[in-house]
TIVO-2410 file (N, C-alpha, C; in nm, 3 decimals):
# residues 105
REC num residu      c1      c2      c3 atome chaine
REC   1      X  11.265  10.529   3.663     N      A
REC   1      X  11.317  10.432   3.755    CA      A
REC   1      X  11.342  10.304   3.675     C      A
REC   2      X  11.460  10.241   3.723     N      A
REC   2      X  11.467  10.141   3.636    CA      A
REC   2      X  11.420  10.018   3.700     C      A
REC   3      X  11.409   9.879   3.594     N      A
REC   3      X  11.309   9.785   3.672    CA      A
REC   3      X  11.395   9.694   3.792     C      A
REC   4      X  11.549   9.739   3.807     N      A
REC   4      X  11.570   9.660   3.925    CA      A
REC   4      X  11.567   9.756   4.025     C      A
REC   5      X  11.518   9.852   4.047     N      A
REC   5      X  11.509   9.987   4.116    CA      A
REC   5      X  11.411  10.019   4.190     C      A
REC   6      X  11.314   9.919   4.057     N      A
REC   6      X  11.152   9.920   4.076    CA      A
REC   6      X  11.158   9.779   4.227     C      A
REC   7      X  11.203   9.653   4.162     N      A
REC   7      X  11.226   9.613   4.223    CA      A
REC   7      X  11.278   9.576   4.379     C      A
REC   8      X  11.394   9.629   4.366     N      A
REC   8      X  11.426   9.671   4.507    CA      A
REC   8      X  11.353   9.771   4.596     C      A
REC   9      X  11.299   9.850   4.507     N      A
REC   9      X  11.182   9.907   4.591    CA      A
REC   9      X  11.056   9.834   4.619     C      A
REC  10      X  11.012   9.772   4.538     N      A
REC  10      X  10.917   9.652   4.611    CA      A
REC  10      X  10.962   9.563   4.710     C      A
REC  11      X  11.059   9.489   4.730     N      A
REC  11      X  11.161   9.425   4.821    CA      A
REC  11      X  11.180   9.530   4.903     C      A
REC  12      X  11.187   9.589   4.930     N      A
REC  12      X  11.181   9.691   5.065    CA      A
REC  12      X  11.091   9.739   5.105     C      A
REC  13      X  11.001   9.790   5.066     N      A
REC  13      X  10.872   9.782   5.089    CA      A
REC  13      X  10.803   9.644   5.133     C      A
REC  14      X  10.777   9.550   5.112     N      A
REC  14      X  10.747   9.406   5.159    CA      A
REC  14      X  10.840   9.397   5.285     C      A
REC  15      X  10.941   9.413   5.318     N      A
REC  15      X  11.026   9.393   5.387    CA      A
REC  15      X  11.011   9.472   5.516     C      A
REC  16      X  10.990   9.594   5.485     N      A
REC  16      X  10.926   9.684   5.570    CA      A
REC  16      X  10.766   9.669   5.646     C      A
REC  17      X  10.713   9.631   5.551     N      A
REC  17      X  10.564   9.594   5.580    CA      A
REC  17      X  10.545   9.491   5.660     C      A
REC  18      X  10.670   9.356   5.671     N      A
REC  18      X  10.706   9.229   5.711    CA      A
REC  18      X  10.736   9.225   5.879     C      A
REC  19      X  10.849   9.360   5.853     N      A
REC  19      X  10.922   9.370   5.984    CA      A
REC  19      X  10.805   9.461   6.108     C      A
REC  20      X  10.702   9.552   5.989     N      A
REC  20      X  10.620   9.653   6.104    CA      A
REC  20      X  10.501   9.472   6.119     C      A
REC  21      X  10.473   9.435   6.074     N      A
REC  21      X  10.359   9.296   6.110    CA      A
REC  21      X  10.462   9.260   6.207     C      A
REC  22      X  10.566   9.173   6.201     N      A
REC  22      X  10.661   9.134   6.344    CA      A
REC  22      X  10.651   9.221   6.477     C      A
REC  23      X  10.661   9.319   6.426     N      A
REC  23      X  10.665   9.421   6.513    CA      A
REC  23      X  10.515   9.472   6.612     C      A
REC  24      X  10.417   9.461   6.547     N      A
REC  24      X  10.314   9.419   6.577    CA      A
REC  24      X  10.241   9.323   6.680     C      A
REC  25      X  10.319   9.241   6.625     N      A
REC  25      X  10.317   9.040   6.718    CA      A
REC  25      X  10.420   9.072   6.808     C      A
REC  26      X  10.486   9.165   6.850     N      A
REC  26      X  10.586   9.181   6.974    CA      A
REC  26      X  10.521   9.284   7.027     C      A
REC  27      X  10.473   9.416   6.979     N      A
REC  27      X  10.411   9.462   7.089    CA      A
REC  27      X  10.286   9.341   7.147     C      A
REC  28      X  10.198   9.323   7.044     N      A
REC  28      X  10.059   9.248   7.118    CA      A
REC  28      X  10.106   9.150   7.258     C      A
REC  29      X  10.223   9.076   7.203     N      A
REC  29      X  10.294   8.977   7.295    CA      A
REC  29      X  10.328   9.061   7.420     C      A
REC  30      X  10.410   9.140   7.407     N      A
REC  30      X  10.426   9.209   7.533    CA      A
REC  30      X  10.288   9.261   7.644     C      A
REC  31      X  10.230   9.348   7.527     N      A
REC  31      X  10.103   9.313   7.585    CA      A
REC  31      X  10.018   9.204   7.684     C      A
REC  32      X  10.065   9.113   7.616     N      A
REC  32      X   9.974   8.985   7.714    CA      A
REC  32      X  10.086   8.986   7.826     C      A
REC  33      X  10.198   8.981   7.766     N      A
REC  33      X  10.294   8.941   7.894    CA      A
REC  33      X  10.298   9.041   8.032     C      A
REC  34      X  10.282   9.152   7.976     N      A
REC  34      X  10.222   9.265   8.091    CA      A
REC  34      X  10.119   9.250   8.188     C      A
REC  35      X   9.986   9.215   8.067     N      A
REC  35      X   9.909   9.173   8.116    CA      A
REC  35      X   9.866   9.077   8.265     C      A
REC  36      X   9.974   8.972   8.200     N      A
REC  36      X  10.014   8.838   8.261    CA      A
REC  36      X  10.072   8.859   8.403     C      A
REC  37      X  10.146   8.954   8.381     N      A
REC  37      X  10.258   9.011   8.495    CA      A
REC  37      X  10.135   9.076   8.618     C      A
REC  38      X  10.113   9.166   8.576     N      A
REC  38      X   9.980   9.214   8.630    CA      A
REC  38      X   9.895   9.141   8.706     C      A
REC  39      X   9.834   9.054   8.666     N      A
REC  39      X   9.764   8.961   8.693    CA      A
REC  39      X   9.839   8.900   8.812     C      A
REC  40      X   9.950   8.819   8.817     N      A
REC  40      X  10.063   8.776   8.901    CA      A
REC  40      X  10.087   8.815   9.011     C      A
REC  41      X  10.056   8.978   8.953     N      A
REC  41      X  10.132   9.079   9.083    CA      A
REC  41      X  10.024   9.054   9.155     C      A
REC  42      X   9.881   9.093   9.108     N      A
REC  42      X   9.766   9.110   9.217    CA      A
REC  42      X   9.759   8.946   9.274     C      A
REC  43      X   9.786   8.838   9.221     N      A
REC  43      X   9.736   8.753   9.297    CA      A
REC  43      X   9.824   8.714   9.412     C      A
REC  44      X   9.973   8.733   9.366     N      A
REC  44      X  10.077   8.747   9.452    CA      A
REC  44      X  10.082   8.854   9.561     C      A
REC  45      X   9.994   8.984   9.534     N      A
REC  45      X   9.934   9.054   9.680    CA      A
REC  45      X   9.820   8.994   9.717     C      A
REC  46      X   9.722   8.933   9.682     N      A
REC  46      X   9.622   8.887   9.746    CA      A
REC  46      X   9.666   8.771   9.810     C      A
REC  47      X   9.751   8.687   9.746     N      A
REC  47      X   9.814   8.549   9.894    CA      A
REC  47      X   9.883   8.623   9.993     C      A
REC  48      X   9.970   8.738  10.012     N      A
REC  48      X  10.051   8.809  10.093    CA      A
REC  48      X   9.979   8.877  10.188     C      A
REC  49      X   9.839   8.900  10.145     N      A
REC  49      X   9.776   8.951  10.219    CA      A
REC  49      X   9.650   8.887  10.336     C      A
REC  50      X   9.652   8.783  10.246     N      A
REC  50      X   9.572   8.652  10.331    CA      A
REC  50      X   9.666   8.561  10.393     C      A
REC  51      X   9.797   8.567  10.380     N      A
REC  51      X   9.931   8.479  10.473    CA      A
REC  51      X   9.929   8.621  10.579     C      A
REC  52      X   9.911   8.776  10.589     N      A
REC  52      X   9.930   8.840  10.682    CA      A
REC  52      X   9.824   8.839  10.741     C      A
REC  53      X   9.706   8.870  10.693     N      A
REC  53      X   9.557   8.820  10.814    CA      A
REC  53      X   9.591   8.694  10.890     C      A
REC  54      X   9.598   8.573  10.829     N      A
REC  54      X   9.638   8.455  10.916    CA      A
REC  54      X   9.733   8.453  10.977     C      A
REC  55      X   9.876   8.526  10.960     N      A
REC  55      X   9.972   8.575  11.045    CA      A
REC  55      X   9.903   8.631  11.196     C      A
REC  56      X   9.809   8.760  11.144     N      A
REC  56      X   9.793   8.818  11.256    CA      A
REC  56      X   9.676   8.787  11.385     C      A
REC  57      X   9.577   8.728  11.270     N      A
REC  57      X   9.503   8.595  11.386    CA      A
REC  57      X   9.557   8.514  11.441     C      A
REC  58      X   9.662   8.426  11.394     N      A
REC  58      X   9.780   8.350  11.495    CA      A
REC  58      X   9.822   8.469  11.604     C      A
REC  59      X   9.909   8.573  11.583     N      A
REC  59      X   9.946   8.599  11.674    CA      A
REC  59      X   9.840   8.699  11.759     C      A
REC  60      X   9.734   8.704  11.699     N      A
REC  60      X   9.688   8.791  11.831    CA      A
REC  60      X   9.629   8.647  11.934     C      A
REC  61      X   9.584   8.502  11.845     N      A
REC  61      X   9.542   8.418  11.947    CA      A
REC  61      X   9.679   8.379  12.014     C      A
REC  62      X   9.806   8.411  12.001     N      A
REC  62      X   9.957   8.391  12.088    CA      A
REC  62      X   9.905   8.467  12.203     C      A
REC  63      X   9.874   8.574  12.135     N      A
REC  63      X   9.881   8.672  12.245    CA      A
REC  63      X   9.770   8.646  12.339     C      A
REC  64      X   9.605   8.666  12.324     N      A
REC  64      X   9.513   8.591  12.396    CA      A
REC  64      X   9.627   8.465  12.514     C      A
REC  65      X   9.603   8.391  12.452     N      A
REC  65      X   9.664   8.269  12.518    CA      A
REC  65      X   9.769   8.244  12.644     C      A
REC  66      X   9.910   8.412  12.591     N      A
REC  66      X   9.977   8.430  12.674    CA      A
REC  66      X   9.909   8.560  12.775     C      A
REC  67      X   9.866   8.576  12.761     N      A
REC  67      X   9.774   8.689  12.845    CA      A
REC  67      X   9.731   8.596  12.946     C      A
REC  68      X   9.606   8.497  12.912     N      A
REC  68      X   9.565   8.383  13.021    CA      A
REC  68      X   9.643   8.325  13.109     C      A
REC  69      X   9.752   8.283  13.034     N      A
REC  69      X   9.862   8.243  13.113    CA      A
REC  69      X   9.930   8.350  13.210     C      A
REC  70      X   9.962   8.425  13.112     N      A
REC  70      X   9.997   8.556  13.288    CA      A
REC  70      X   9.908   8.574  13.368     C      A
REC  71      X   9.814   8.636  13.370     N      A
REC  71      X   9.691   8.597  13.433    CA      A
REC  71      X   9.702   8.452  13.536     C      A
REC  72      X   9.707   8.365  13.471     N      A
REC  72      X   9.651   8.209  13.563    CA      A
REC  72      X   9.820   8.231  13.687     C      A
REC  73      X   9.953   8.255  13.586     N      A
REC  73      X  10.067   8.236  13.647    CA      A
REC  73      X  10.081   8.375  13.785     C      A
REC  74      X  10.008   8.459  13.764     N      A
REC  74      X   9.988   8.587  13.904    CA      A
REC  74      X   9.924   8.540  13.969     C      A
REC  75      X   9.826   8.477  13.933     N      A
REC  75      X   9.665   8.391  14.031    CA      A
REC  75      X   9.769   8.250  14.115     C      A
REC  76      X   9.845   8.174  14.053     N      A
REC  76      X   9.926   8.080  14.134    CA      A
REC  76      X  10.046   8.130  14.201     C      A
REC  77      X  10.070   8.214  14.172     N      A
REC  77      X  10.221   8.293  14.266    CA      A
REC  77      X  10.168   8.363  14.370     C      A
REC  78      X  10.029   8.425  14.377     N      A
REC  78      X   9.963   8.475  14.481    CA      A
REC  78      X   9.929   8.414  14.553     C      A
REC  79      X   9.861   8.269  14.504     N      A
REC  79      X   9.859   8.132  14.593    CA      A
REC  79      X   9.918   8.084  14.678     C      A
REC  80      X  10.070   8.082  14.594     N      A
REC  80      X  10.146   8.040  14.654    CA      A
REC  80      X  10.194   8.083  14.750     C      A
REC  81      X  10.240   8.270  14.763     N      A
REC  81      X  10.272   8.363  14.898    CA      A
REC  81      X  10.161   8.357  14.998     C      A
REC  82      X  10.036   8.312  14.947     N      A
REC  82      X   9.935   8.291  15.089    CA      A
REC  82      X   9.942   8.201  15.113     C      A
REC  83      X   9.971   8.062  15.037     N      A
REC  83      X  10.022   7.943  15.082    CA      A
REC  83      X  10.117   7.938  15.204     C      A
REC  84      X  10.250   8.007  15.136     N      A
REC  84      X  10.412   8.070  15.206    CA      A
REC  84      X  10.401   8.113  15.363     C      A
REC  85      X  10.272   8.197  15.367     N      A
REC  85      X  10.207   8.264  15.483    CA      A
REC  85      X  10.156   8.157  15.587     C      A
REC  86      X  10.096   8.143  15.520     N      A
REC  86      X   9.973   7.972  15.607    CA      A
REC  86      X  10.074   7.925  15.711     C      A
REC  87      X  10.202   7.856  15.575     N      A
REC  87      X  10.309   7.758  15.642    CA      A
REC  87      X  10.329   7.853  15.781     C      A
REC  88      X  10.393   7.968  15.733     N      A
REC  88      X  10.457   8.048  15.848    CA      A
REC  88      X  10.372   8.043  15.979     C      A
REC  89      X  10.238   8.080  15.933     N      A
REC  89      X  10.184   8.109  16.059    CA      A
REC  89      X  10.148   7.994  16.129     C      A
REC  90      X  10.139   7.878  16.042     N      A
REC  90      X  10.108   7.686  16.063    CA      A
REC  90      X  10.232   7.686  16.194     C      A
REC  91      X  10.417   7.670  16.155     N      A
REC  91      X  10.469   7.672  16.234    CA      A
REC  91      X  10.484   7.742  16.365     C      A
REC  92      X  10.429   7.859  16.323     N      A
REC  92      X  10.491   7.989  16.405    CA      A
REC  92      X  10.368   7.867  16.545     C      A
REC  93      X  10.248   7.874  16.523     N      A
REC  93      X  10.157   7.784  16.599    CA      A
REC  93      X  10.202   7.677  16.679     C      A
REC  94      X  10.268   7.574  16.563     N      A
REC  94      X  10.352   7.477  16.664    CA      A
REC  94      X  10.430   7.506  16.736     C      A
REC  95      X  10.529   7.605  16.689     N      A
REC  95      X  10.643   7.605  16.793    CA      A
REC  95      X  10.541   7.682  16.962     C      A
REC  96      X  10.455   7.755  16.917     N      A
REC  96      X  10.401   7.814  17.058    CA      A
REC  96      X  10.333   7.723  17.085     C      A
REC  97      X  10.263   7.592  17.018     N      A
REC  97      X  10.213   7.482  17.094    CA      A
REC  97      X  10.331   7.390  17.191     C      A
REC  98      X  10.431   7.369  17.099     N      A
REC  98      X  10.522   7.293  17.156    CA      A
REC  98      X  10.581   7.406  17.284     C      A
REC  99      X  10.609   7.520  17.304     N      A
REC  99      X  10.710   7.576  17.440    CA      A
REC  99      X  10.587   7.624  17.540     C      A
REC 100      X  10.420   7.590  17.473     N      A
REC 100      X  10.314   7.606  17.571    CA      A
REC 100      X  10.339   7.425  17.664     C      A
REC 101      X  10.332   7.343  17.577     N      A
REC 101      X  10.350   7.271  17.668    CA      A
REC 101      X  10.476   7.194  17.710     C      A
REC 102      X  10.592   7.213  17.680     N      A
REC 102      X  10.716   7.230  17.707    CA      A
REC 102      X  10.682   7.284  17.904     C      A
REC 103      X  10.636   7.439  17.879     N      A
REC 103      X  10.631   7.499  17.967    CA      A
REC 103      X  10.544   7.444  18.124     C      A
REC 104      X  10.450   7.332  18.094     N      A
REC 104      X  10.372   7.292  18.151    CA      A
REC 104      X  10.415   7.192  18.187     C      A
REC 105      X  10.492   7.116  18.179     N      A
REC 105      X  10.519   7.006  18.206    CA      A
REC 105      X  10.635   7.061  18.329     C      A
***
């Protein structure tokens, strides 16, 4: 072998040895960055998942709340038709008070 032969084979070799170390520092890097990603993902499901618990305690207390309210709003509309009634039977009274003594006179 001759010595620029030799040479260039040392220069490629170094070169090689250079590019697998680079190569090295890009997997490890990726590595972390995976890592990193990972990490991200779970914490980015663990807020998604504590914004949907508090989602669903809001709406089940919607729901509670509108329940009471239907509830209270059947309890006052029932009121109100025995109220509706009262009146009726209130007048129906006067008018037979008023043609009882209408009639008497």
């Amino acid at each position: 072998m001759t010595p620029e032969q030799e040479q260039w084979l040392i220069r490629a070799v170094q070169e090689l040895q250079a590019a697998q170390q680079e190569m090295r520092l890009v997997q490890q890097n990726q590595q972390l960055l995976i890592q990193e990603l990972r990490e991200g993902q779970a914490m980015l499901a663990q807020f998604f998942r504590e914004a949907l618990d508090r989602f669903d305690e809001r709406t089940r207390a919607i729901e509670r709340r509108t329940e009471a309210l239907e509830r209270r709003t059947e309890a006052l509309e029932r009121r109100t038709d025995e109220m509706a009634a009262e009146m009726r039977e209130m007048r129906q009274e006067i008018r037979d008070l008023r043609r009882d003594f209408l009639e008497r006179r």
